[in-house]
C-alpha positions in Angstrom: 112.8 50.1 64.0 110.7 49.8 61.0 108.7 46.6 62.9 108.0 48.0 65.7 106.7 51.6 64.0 104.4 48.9 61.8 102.6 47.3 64.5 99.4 48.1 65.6 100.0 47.9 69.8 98.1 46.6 72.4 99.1 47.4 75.8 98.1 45.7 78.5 100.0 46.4 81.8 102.4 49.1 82.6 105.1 47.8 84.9 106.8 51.1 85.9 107.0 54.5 84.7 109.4 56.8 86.6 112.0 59.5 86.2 115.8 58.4 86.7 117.9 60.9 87.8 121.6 61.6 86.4 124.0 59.5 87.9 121.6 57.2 89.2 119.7 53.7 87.8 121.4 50.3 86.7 124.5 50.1 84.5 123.7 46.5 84.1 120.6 45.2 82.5 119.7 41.3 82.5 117.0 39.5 80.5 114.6 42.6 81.0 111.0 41.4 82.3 108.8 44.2 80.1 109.5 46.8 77.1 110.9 50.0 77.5 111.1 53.2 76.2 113.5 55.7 77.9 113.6 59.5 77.1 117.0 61.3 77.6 116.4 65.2 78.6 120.0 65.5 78.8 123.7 63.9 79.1 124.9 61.2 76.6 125.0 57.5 77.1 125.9 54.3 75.3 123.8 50.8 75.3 126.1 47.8 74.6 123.9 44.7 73.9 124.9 41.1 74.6 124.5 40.4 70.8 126.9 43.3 70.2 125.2 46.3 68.9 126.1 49.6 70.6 123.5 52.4 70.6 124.6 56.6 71.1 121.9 58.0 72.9 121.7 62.3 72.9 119.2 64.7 74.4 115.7 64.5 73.3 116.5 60.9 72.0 113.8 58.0 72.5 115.7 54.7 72.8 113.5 51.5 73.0 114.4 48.5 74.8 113.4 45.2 74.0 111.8 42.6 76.7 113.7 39.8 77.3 117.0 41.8 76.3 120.5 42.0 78.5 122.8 45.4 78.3 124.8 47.7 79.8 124.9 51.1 79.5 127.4 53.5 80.0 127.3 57.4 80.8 129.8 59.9 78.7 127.7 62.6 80.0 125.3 61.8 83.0 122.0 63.4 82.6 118.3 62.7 83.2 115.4 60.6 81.3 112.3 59.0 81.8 111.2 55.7 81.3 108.0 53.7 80.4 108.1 49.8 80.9 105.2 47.9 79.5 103.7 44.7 78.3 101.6 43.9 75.6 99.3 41.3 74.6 100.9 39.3 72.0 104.4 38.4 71.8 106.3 40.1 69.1 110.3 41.0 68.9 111.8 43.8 68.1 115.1 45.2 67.6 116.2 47.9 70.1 116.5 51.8 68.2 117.6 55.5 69.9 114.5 58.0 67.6 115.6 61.4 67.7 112.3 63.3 68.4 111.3 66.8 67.1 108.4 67.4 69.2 110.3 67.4 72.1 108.0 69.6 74.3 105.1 67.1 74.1 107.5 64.0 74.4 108.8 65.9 78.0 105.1 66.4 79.2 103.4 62.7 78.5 106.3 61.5 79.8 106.4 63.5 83.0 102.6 63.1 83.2 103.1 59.1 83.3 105.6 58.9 85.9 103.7 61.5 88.4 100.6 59.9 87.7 102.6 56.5 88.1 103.6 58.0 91.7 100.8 59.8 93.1 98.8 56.2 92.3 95.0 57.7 92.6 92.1 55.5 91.2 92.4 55.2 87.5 96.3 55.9 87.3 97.0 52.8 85.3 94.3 54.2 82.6 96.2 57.4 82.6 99.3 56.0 82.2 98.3 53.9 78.9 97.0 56.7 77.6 100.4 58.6 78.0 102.2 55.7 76.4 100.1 55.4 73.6 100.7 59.6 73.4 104.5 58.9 72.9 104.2 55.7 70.5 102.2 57.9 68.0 104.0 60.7 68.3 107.3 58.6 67.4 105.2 56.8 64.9 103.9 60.4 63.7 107.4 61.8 62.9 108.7 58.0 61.9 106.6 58.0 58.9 106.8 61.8 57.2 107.7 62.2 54.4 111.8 62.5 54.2 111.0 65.7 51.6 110.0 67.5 55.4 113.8 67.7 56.0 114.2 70.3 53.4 111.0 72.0 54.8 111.9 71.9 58.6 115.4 73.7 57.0 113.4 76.3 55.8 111.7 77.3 59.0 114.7 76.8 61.5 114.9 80.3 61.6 111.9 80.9 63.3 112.2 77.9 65.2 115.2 79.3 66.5 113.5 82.6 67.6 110.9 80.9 69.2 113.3 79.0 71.3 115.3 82.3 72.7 112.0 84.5 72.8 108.9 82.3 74.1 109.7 84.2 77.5 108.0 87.3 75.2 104.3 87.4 75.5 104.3 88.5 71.7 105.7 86.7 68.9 103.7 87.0 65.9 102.7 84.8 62.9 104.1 87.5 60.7 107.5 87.8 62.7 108.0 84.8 62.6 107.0 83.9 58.7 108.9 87.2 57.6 112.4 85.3 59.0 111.7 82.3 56.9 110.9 84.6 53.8 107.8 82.7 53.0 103.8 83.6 53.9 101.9 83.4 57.4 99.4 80.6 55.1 102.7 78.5 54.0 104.6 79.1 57.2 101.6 78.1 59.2 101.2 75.0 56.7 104.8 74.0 57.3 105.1 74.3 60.5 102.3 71.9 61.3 103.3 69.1 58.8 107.2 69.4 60.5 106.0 69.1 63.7 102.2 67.9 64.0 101.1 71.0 66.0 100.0 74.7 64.9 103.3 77.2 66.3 100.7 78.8 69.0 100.3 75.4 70.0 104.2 74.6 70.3 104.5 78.2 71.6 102.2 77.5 74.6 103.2 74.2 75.2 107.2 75.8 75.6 105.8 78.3 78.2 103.7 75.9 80.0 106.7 73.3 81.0 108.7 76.5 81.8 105.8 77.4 84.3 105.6 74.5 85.6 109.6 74.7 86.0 109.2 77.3 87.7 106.0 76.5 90.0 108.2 73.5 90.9 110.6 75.8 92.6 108.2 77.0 94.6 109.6 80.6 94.6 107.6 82.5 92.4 103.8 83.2 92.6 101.3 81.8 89.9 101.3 85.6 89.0 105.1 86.0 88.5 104.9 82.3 86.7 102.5 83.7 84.4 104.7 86.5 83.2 108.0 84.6 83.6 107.0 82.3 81.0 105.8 84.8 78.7 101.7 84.9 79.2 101.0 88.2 78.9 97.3 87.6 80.9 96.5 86.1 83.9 93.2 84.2 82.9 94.4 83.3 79.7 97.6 81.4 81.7 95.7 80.1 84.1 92.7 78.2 81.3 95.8 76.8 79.2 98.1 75.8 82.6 95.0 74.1 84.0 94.3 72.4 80.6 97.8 71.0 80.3 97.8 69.7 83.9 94.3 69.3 85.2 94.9 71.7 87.6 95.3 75.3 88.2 98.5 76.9 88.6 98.0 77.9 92.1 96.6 74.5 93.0 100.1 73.0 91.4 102.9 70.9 92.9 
């Protein structure tokens, strides 16, 4: 792992990003023709690789797969992920390694924004799918290399983390609320949350809601206003500026 966090990437083609559903894809893998990178959104599976290391893959796990590398992989629990095969310029070897990501909100939405870009294949889709790979490469670099002292810190504000997960639907939750469950400051909550998970907790916030509207656009039963409520925006405009930001397009124009 700690090679391929060190070097400085160069990517040249991307050979395939797409979505694999559960139950679906190859069990068996031979002499693989690109790199990979694989996000698991849910289930549990096992890589066995012909020079006999095993990795567990969980939920919100990265695993990276190395070009030129023969495995099988077997499902305990079948569930869905997303994969990103590429080239780069030079040739360099690395070891295969599952990351467990933090940031898992971001991870889901340049991954999903590769493989429908990858899909839809209008001009400039190739560019836009670099730039999504290079998204998920820093962001595993980015929580790779923090400092180990953050575990104690990312302790500290589970308990807000926590409320945020079972109350995002709410279009309030506060600074304050959340800082007071933590026992510490809005200034050194704010602080920690950013250096734990590389965004501000409005930012994390919104970007929860927005991949629950677009969840829920995807369905196609709800209106953009229900959506907009649903996922806890309390306003209309306000929903509409931050889905259309996220996506590139409105939420009435989406899916």
């Amino acid at each position: 792992m700690k090679n391929f966090m060190n070097y400085d990437f160069n990517i040249n083609k991307i050979a395939v990003a797409c979505f694999v559903r559960a139950g679906t894809g190859h069990a068996v893998h031979e002499n693989r023709q690109s790199h990979g990178l694989a996000f698991h959104t849910g289930g549990e599976k096992v890589y066995s690789f012909s020079d006999g290391r095993t990795i567990a893959v969980n939920p919100n796990n990265v695993i990276y797969l190395p070009k030129h590398s023969t495995y099988n992989v077997a499902s305990k629990v079948v569930g869905d992920c997303y994969a990103i095969n590429f080239d780069i310029d030079e040739e360099a070897d690395f070891s295969p390694f599952a990351l467990s990501i933090n940031n898992h909100t971001s991870m889901l939405e340049y991954f999903r924004d590769a493989c429908k870009v990858w899909y839809l294949k209008k001009p400039a889709f190739e560019t836009k799918c670099k730039a999504e790979l290079y998204n998920v490469i820093y962001t595993m670099k980015n929580e790779y290399f923090s400092d180990y002292a953050q575990k104690d810190k990312r302790h500290l504000i589970e308990p807000a983390v926590e409320y945020i997960h079972e109350h995002y639907t709410s279009n309030r939750i506060c600074i304050d609320e959340l800082s007071g469950l933590c026992g510490i400051t809005p200034e050194y909550f704010r602080k920690i949350f950013n250096a734990v998970y590389g965004v501000s907790p409005v930012s994390y916030i919104n970007s929860l809601r927005i991949t629950r509207a677009r969840e829920l656009l995807e369905t196609k039963m709800y209106s953009a206003r229900e959506v907009c409520f649903l996922s806890g925006f309390g306003d209309e405009s306000h929903f509409s500026r931050k889905f259309k930001k996220a996506t590139g397009l409105p939420p009435s124009k989406y899916n």
